[in-house]
C-alpha positions as CSV (number, residue, x, y, z in Angstrom):
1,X,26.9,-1.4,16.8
2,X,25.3,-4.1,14.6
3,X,24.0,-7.4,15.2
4,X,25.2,-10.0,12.3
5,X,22.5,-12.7,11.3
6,X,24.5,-15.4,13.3
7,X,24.2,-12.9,16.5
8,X,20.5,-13.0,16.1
9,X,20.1,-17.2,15.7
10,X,22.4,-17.1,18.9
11,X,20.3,-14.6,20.4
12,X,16.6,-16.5,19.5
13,X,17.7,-19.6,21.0
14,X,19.4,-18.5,24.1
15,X,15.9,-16.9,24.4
16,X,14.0,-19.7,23.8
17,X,12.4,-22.1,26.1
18,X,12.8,-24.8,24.1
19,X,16.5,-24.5,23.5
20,X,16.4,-28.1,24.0
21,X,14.4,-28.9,21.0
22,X,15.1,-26.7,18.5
23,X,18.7,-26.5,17.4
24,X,20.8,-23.7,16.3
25,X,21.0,-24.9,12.9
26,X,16.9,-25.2,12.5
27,X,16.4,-22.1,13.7
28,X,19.4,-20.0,10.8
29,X,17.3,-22.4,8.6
30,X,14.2,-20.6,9.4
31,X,15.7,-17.2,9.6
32,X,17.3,-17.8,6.0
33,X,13.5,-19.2,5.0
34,X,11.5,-16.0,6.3
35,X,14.1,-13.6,4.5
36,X,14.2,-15.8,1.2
37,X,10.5,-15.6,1.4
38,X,10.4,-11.6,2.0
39,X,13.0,-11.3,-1.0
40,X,11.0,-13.5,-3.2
41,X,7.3,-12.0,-2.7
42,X,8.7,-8.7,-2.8
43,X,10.9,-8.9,-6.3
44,X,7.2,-10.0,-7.6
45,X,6.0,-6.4,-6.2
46,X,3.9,-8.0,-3.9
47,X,3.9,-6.4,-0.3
48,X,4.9,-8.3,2.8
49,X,3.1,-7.4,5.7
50,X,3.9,-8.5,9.4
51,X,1.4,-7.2,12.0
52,X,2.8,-5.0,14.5
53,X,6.6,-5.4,12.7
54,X,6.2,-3.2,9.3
55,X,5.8,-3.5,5.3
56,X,8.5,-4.6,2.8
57,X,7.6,-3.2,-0.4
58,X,9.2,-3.3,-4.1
59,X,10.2,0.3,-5.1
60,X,11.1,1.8,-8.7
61,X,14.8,3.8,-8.8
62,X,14.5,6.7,-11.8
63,X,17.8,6.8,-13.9
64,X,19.5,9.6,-13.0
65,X,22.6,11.5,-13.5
66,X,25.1,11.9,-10.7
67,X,28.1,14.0,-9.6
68,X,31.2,12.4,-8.3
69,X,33.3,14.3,-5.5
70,X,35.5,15.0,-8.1
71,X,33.0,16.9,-10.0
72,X,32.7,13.9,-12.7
73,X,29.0,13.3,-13.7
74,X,28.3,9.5,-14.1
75,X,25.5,8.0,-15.5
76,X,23.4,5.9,-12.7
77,X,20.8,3.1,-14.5
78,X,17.8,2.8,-13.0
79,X,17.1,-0.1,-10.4
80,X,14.9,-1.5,-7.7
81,X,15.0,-1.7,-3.9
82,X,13.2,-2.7,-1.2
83,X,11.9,-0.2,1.4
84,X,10.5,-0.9,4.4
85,X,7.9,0.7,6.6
86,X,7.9,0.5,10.1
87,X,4.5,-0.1,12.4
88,X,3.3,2.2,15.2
89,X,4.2,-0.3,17.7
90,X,7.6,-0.2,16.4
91,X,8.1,3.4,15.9
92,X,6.5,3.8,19.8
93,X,9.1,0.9,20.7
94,X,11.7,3.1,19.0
95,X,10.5,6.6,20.4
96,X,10.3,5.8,24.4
């Protein structure tokens, strides 16, 4: 099972203690903030840290060749992506 982003807003302000103050459109509006502002520190190469959550980092994708299950070999540019490193409290969150 996964949880859309629209599951998680519903999820943060059923949660919330002060449902009653802060709507559900404020809070997808800071949801959408703290993801455009992982995305946009992290295309610079910068690291984003979040105590006890994990590390978004930029990482470098080598070209490479690639075999197709047909046995075609395509061409694969390189490329970027973000990976993400989770904390110990996480992974012991995780693990238990």
């Amino acid at each position: 099972m996964s949880i859309s982003k629209s599951d998680l807003v519903t999820e943060i302000i059923s949660g919330s203690k002060e449902k009653d103050i802060v709507s559900k459109a404020q809070i997808e509006r800071i949801v959408d903030a703290v993801f455009d502002k992982i995305i946009e520190h992290v295309s610079t190469g910068e690291s984003v840290i979040i105590n006890k959550f994990g590390t978004f980092e930029n990482v470098d994708r080598a070209a490479r060749d690639k075999k197709t299950p047909q046995g075609v070999t395509v061409s694969v540019p390189a490329s970027k992506a973000m990976k993400f490193h989770m904390s110990l409290s996480v992974k012991a969150k995780l693990n238990t």
